[in-house]
C-alpha positions in Angstrom: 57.2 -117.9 102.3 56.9 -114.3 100.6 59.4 -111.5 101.2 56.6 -109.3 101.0 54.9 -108.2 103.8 51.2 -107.5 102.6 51.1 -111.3 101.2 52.1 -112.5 104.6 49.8 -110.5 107.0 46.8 -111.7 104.2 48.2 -115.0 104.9 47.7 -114.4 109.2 43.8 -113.3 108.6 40.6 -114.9 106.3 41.8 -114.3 102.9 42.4 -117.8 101.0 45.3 -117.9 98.6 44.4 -119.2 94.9 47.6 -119.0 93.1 51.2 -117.2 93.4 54.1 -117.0 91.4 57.4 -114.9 92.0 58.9 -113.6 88.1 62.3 -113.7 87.7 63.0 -110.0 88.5 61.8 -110.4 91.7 57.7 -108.7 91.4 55.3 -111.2 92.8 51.5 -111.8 92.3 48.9 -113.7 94.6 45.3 -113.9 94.0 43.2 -113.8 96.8 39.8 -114.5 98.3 38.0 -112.8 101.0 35.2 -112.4 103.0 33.7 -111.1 106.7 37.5 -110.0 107.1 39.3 -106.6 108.7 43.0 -106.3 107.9 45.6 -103.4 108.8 48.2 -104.0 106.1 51.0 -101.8 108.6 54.0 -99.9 106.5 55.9 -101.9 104.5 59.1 -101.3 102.4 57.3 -102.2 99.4 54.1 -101.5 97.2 50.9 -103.2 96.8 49.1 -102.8 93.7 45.6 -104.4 94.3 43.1 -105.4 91.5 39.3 -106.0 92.4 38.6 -109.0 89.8 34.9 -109.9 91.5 32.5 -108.6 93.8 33.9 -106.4 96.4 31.5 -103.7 96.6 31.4 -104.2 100.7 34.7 -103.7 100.8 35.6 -100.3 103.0 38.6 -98.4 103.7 38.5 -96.8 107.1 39.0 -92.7 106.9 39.2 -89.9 109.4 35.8 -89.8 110.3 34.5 -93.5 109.2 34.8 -95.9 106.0 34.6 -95.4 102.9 33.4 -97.7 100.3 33.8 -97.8 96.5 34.9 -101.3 95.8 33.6 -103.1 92.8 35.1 -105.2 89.5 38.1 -103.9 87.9 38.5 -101.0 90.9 42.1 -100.9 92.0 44.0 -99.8 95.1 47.7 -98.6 95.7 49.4 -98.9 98.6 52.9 -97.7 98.5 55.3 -98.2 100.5 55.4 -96.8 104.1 51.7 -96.6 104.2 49.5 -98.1 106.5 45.4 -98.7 105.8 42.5 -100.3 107.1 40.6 -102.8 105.0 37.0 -104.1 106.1 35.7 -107.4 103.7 32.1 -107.0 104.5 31.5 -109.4 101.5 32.9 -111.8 99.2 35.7 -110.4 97.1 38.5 -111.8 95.0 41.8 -109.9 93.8 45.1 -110.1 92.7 47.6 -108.3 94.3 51.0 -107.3 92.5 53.9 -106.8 95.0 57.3 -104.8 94.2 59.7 -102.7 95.4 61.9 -98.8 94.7 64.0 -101.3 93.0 61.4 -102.2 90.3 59.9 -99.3 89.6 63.2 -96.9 89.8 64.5 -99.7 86.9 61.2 -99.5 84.7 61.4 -95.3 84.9 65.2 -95.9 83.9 64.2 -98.3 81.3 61.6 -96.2 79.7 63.0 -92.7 80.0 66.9 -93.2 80.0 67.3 -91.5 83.3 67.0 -91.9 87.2 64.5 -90.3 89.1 65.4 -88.7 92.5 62.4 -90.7 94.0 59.4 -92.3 92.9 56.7 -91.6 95.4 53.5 -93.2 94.4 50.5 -91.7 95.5 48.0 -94.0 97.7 44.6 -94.6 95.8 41.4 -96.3 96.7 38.5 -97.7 94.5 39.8 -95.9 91.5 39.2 -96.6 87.6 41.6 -96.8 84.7 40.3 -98.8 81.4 44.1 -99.7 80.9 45.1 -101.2 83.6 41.6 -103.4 83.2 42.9 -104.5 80.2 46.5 -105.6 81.0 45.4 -107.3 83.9 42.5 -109.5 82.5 44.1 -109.7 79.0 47.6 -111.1 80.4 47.3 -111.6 84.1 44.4 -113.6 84.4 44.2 -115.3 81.0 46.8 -117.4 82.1 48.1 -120.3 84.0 51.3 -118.7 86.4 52.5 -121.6 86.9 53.1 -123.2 83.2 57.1 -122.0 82.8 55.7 -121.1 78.8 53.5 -117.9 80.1 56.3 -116.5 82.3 57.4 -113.9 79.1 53.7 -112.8 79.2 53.5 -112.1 82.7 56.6 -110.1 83.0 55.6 -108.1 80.0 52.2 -107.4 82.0 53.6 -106.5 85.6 56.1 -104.5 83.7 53.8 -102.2 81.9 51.9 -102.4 85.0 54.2 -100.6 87.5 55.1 -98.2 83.9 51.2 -97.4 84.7 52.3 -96.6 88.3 55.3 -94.5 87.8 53.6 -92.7 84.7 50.1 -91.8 86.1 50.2 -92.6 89.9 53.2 -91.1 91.2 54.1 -87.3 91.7 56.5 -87.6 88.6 55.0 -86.8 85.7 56.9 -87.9 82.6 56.3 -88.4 79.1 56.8 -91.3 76.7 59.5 -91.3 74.4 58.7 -91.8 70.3 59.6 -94.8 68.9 61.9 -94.2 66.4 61.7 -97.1 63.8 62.7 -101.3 64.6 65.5 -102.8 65.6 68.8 -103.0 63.1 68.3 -105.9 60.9 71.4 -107.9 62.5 70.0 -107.6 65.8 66.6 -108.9 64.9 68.3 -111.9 63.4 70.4 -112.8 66.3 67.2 -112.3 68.6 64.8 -114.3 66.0 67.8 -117.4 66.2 68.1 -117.1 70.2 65.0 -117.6 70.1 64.5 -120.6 67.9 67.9 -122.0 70.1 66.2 -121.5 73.2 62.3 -123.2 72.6 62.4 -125.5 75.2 63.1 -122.7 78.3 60.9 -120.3 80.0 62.0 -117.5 78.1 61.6 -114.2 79.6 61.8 -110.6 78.2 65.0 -109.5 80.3 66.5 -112.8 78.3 65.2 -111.1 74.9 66.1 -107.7 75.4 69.7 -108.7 76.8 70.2 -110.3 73.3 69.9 -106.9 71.7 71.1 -105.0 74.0 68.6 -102.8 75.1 66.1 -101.6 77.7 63.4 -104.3 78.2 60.8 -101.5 77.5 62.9 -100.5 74.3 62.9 -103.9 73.3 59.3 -104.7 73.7 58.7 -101.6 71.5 60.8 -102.2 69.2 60.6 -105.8 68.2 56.5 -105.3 67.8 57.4 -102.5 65.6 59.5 -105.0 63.7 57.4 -108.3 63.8 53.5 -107.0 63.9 53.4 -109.3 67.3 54.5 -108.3 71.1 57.7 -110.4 71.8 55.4 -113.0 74.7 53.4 -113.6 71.0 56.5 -114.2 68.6 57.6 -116.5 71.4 54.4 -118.3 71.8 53.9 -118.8 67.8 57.2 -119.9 67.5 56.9 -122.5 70.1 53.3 -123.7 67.8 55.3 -123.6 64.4 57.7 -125.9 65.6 55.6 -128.5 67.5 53.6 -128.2 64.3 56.8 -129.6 62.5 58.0 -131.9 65.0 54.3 -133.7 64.2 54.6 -133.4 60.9 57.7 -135.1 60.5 58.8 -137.2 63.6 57.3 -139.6 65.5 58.2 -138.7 68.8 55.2 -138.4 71.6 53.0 -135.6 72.1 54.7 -134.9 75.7 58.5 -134.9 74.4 57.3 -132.5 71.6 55.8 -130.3 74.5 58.7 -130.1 76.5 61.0 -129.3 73.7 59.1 -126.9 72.6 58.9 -125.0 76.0 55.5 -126.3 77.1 55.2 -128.0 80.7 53.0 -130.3 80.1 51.2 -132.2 77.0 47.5 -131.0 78.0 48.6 -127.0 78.0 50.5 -127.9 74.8 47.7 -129.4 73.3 45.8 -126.6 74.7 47.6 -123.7 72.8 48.1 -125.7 69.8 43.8 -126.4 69.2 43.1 -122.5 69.8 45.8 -121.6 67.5 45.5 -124.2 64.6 41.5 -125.7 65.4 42.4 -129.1 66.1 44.4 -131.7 68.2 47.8 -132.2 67.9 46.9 -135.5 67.4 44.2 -134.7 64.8 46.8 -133.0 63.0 49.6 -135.9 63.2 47.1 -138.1 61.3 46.6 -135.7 58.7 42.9 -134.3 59.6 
């Protein structure tokens, strides 16, 4: 069962339920199917964030005066907190839907800009357009499988700079981003880079990363690519490769217990990752081809 109440009215009506995960600091995400469907998601003490992956252009929001349509592929809809709509599915239309609270976003705006806001009021959108949202979502959200433990770093990188979208364009605050000023200190990239080697076989996630050098998750995301060339969910992921690759190389141990201590959850998503990133098997490249 969700604590969010926009997951569980969609769960009382139509819409069928694909795939959910929770994150670690508590944001959710569901996607979602729907058709022939009229939903009143009632005020809740949380945020929606809804993304229009396919179809959806007979979806309607009801208005003073009637509906209003818009709806379409990579169209998105706020609903903040304490605000109550009408939805009408007149057609086939799937979505993901990111759930999260004051909490979240007051801790991303204290992340990024070093100080807390008074309020965060984000300002209720329909149907609307913005190319980078698009790309974080289809990039990182729904390029992967949620529930493999390895892709958890990637999605809370994503949802992260998702609600940053949220505070930074969609609410009545309107701040600016600070410069980066250079990498980390050499010492601290070390101790992050050997955490990280120590730690292959868990579902490392950024908060774990960040906490190492002791800053802001948004700070440390910054930072680190700065440093490395590669986002921290990529130095993770490459690190993970390199060392299956060695455990191959020069063990004998089975493809699955290389997965799992490499921080893989299975031996097909391993194998997966490793063919894209290295154009053959694990297998294939055990015997040497």
């Amino acid at each position: 069962m969700s604590r969010y109440k926009a997951f569980e009215t969609l769960r009382e009506h139509k819409a069928q339920l694909h795939d959910s995960v929770r994150l670690s600091c508590g944001v959710e995400l569901a996607a979602w199917s729907n058709c022939d469907d009229r939903i009143t998601q009632e005020s809740a003490e949380h945020h929606t964030l809804s993304l229009y992956v396919a179809d959806g252009y007979e979806c309607y929001q009801k208005v003073p005066g009637g509906w209003r349509n818009g709806g379409g592929p990579d169209r998105f809809c706020i609903m903040p907190r304490q605000y109550e709509s009408t939805w009408d599915v007149r057609s086939d239309l799937s979505f993901v839907h990111l759930y999260c609270t004051d909490k979240h976003l007051r801790q991303v705006a204290e992340q990024i800009w070093d100080r807390s806001p008074a309020s965060i009021n984000l300002v209720p959108n329909a149907f609307a357009e913005d190319p980078q949202i698009t790309l974080l979502y289809r990039q990182f959200l729904l390029s992967c499988n949620w529930q493999e433990r390895a892709n958890q770093l990637s999605l809370s990188s994503a949802t992260t700079l998702l609600m940053t979208c949220l505070v930074q364009r969609y609410s009545e605050l309107q701040w600016t981003l600070p410069q980066v000023r250079g990498g980390l200190a050499p010492a601290v990239a070390k101790r992050v880079k050997e955490y990280i080697e120590q730690h292959l076989d868990l579902p490392l996630v950024l908060a774990d990363l960040a906490a190492q050098a002791g800053l802001s998750e948004f700070h440390f995301a910054r930072m680190f690519k700065h440093d490395t060339g590669l986002a921290p969910h990529q130095f993770v992921m490459r690190a993970r490769l390199q060392q299956a690759e060695q455990l191959l190389c020069h063990s004998q141990l089975p493809l699955t217990q290389i997965a799992l201590e490499c921080g893989f959850s299975s031996a097909s998503h391993f194998s997966n990752r490793f063919k894209v990133a290295y154009g053959c098997s694990p297998t294939q490249r055990r015997q040497g081809r």
